[in-house]
Structures are given as structure tokens and as C-alpha cells.
N, C-alpha and C positions, 0 to 999 in steps of 0.2 A: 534375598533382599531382607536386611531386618527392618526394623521399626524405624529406626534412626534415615534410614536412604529412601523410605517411601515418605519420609514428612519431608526429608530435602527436597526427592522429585516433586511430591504437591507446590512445595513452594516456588520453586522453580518453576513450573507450569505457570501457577498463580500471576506470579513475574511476569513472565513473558505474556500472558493475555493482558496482561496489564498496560506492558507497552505497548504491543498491536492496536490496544483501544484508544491506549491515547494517538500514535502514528494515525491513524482514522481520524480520530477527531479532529487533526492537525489537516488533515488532507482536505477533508470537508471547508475547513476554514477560506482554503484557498483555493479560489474558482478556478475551474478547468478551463484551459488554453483552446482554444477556436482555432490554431493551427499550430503544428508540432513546430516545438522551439529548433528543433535540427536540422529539416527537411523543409518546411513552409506547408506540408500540406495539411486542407482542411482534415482538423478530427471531429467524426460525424458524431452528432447528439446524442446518439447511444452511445458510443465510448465514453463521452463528457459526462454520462449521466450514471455509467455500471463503474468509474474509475473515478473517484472524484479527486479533484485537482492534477487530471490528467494533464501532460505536458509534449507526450510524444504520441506519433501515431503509431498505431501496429506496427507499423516495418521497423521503423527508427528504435521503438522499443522492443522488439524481438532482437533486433542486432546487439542492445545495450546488455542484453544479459546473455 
């Protein structure tokens, strides 16, 4: 790797935290769902609160991805 491809890669890093932080901050924005939009069931305060702007619960979102 010369000089040239490890200032891309930093950049590229750089980038990509860049938008993970903003994606975060966008999620925060928007309060997490008290029952999964798929399925209806309650997502427990811990989920709501370690995901923020959580929308599904475990199951529903273990199947989505």
C-alpha cells in the first residue's frame, strides 16, 4: 500500500464514521416504538433504550436481516 491508498482508506473511514454518527443521531431523534410496527408486540425498555428509535422487536428484527 503506498501513500496515495492509505489517505483514501483514512478518508474513507473518516466517511463512513461520519455517517454512522449522523444515522445515530437521526435514530435518537426519533423515539422508539412501544410495540413492534410488524408483529404488535410490546418492545421492552431495555431494547427502547440500548436501540434508539427502535421499531421492531427481536424476532421481527432478526427475521428482517
Amino acid at each position: 500500500m503506498d501513500d496515495l491508498d492509505f489517505v483514501v482508506n483514512q478518508q474513507a473511514r473518516a466517511e463512513q464514521q461520519f455517517i454512522d454518527a449522523q444515522a445515530l443521531t437521526r435514530a435518537r431523534m426519533v423515539p422508539s416504538a412501544t410495540h413492534c410496527v410488524e408483529c404488535g408486540c410490546a418492545i421492552p425498555p431495555a431494547r427502547r433504550e440500548c436501540v434508539p428509535g427502535v421499531r421492531h422487536c427481536v424476532r421481527c428484527q432478526s427475521e428482517r436481516e
